[in-house]
C-alpha positions as CSV (number, residue, x, y, z in Angstrom):
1,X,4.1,-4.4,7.8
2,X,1.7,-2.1,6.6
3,X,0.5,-0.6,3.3
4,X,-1.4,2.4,2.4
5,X,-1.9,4.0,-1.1
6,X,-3.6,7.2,-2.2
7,X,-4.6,7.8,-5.4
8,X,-3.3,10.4,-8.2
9,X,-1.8,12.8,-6.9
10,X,1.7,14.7,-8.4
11,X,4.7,14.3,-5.9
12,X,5.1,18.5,-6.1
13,X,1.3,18.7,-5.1
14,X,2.1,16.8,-1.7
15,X,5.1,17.9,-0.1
16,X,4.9,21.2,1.3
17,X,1.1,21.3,1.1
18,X,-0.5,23.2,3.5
19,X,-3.6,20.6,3.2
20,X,-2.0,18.1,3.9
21,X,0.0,19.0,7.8
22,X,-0.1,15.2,9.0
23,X,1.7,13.5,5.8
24,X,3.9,16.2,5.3
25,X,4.9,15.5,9.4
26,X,6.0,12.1,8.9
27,X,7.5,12.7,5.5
28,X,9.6,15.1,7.9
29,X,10.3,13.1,10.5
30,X,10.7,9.2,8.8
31,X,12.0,9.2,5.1
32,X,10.7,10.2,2.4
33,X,11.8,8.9,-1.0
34,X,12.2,12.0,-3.7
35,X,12.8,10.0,-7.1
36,X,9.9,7.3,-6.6
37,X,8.3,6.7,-9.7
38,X,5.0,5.0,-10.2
39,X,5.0,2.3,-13.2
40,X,1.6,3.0,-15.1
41,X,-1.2,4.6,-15.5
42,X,-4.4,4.0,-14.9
43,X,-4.5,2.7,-11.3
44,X,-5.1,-0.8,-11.1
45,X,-1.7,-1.5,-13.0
46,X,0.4,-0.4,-10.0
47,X,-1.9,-1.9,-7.4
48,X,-0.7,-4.5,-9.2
49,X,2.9,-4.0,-9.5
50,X,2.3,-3.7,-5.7
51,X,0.8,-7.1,-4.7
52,X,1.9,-9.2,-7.7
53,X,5.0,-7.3,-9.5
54,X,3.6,-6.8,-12.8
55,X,1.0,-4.8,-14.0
56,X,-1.0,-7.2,-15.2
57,X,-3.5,-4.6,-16.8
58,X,-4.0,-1.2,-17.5
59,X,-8.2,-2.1,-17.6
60,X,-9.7,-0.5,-14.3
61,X,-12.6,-2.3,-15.5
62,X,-11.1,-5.6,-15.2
63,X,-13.1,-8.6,-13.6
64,X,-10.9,-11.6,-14.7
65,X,-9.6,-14.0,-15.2
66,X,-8.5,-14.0,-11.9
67,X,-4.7,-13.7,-11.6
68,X,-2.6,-17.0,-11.2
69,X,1.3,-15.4,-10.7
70,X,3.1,-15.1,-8.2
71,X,2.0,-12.5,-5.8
72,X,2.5,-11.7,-2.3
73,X,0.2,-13.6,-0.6
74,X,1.7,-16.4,-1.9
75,X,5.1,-15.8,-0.9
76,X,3.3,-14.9,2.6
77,X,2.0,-18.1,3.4
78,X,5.1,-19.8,2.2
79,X,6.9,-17.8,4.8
80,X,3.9,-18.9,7.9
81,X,3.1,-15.4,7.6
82,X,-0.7,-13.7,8.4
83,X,-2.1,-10.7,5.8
84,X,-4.8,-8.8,5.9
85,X,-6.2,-6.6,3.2
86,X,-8.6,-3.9,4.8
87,X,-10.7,-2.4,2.4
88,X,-12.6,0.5,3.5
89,X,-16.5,0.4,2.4
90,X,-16.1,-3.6,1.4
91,X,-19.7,-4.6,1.5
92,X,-18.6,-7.6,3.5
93,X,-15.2,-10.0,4.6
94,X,-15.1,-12.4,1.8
95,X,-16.1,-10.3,-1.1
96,X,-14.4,-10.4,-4.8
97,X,-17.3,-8.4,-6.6
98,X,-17.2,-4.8,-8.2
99,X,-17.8,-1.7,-6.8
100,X,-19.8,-0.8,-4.3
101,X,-20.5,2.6,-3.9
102,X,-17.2,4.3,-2.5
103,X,-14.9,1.0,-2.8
104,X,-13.4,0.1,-5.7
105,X,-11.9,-3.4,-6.8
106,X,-9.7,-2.1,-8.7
107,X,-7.8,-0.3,-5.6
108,X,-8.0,-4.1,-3.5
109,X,-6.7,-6.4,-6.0
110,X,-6.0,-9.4,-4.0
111,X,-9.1,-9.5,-4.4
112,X,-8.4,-10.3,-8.2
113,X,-5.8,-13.1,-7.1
114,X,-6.4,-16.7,-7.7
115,X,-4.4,-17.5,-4.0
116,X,-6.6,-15.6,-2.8
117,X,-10.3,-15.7,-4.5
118,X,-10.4,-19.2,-5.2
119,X,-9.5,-20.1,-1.6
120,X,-12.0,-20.6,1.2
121,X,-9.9,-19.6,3.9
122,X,-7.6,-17.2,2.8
123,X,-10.1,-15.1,0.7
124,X,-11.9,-14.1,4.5
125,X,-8.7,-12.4,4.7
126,X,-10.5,-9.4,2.5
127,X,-12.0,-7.6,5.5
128,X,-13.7,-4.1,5.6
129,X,-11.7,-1.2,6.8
130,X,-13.8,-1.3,10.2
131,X,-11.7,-4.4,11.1
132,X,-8.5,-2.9,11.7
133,X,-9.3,-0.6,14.7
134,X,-11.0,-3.9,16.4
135,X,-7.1,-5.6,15.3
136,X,-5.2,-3.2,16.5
137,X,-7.2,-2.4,20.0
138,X,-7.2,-6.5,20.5
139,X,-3.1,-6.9,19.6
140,X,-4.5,-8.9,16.4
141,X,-3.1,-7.5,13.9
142,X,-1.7,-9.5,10.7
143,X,1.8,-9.8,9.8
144,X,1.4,-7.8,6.9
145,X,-2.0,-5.3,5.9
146,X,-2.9,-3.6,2.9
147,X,-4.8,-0.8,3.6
148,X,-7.2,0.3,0.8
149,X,-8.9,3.9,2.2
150,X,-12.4,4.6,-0.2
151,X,-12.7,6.9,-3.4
152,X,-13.2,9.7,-1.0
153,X,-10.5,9.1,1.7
154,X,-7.8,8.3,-0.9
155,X,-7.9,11.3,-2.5
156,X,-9.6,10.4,-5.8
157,X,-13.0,11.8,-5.6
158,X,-12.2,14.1,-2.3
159,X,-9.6,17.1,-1.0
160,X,-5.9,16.2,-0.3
161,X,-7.1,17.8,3.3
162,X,-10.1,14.8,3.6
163,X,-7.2,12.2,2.6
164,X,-4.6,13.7,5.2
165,X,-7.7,13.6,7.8
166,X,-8.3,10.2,7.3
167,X,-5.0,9.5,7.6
168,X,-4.1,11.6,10.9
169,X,-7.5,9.9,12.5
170,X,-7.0,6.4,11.6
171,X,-3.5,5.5,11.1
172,X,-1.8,7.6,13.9
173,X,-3.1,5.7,16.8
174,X,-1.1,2.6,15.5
175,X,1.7,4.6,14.8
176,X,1.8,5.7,18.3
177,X,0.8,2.1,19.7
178,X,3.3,0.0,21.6
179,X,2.9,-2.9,19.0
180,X,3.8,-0.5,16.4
181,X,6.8,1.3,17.7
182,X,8.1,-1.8,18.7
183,X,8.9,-3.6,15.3
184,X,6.5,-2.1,12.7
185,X,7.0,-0.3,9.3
186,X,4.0,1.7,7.3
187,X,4.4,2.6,4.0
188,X,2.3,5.3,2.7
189,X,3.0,5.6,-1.1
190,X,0.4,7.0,-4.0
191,X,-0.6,4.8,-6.9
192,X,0.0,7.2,-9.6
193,X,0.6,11.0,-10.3
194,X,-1.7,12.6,-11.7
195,X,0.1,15.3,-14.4
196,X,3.3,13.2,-15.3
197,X,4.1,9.8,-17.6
198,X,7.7,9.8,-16.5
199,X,8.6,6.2,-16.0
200,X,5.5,5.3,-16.7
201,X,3.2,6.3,-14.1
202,X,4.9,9.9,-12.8
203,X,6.6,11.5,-10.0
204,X,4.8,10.7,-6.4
205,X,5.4,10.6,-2.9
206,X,6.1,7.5,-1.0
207,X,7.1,7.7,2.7
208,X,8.0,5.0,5.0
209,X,7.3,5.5,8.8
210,X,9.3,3.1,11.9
211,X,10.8,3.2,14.9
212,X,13.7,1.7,12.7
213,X,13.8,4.4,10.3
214,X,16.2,6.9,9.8
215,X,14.9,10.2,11.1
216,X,14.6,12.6,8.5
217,X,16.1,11.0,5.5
218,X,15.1,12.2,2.3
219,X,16.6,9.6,-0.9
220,X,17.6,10.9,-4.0
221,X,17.7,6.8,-5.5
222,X,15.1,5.8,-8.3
223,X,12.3,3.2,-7.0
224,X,9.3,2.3,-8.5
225,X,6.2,-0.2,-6.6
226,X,8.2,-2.8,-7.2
227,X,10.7,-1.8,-4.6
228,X,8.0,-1.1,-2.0
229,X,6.8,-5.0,-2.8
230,X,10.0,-6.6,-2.4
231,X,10.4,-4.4,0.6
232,X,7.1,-5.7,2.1
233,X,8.1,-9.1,2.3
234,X,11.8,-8.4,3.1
235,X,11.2,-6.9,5.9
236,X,9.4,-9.6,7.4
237,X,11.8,-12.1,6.9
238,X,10.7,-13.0,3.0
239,X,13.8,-14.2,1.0
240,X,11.6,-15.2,-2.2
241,X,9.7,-12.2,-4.0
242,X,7.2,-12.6,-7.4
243,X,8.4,-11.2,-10.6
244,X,9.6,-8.0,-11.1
245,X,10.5,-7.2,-7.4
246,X,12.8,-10.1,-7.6
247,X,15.1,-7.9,-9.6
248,X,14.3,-4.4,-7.8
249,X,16.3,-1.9,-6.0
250,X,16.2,-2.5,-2.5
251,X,15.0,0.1,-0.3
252,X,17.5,-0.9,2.9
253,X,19.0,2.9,3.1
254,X,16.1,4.1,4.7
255,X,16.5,2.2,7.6
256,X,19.4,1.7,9.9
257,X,21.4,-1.9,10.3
């Protein structure tokens, strides 16, 4: 299970963009939800609704106190189930400070969880971005990986080309791997639109790319981040989900029985 968000960016300013070839192929050839909504704005609020199911905040500036509800790495663990997160520009694994030049907190906020922060083991679990090709070359990857690209690679401070770039250079090769077309599903959704308040956060793309996905499908159904958290854990076997995914639409019509 894998997770990737890019930042502020209106649904209408994706799909069909010329800048951006390699998303718009797989929002071609997987599905591609039309009516996903994010919940808030500013960011850290659906990075939240997308580890935790609840915004917990609308302060990008937050630094605590760190978050004790329910969140997906609990409901991980409780499962026997391995998570990554792979922040990109992360000084070092293990780190809950600010921002460091091009990687913000407020874009990896397990990092901001208690489950997670106050525990010795699980909090070397933050690793930077570098990590993952070393994973996925070694067949090492974690159940589940959120995937937290840099201020530039994400969009926010850089051109929707640079994002799609990143994108086509980094995350193809474990679409095309063996381990990956086997039983994996990416996600590749935006945090947040960046022209629209509709349901709270605007109009954005989400995408969701498997060899169990149905080719092509475009859904016209309302979802929000808290759909693509309860999906997360469903589709790894997770039966118990943390607040407001537990009452979410489920995302199952993208993907066949």
């Amino acid at each position: 299970m894998f997770v990737v968000i890019e930042e502020n960016t209106n649904y209408a300013s994706v799909i069909g963009n010329a800048s951006m070839p390699y998303l718009n192929s797989l929002a071609q050839q997987y599905g591609l939800a039309t009516q996903y909504y994010a919940d808030t704005h500013p960011s850290i609020g659906n990075y939240f609704m997308l580890t935790v199911g609840d915004i917990v905040t609308n302060n990008d500036s937050y630094s605590g106190p760190l978050v004790t509800e329910n969140n997906v790495v609990r409901e991980l663990l409780k499962a026997g189930k391995t998570w990554k997160s792979y922040a990109e520009d992360i000084p070092h694994a293990g780190y809950t400070g600010g921002d460091v030049g091009k990687y913000a907190r407020r874009h990896n906020t397990l990092a901001l969880v208690s489950d997670v922060a106050s525990d010795s083991t699980q909090v070397k679990n933050l690793v930077p971005f570098t990590q993952f090709a070393a994973d996925l070359g070694a067949n090492a990857l974690p159940n589940y990986a959120f995937i937290v690209p840099n201020l530039c690679n994400d969009g926010h401070d850089c051109s929707l080309s640079t994002a799609d770039n990143w994108l086509s250079t980094h995350i193809d090769p474990l679409i095309q791997s063996s381990q990956f077309q086997q039983d994996g599903l990416l996600i590749i959704v935006f945090d947040e639109a960046a022209s629209d308040n509709a349901h709270g956060g605007g109009r954005i793309v989400w995408v969701g790319v498997s060899a169990k996905a149905k080719r092509g499908y475009q859904s016209t159904a309302l979802y929000q981040h808290e759909s693509t958290l309860r999906l997360t854990l469903s589709a790894l076997g997770v039966k118990s989900f943390p607040n407001r995914a537990a009452t979410a639409p489920v995302m199952d019509e993208f993907f066949t029985p």
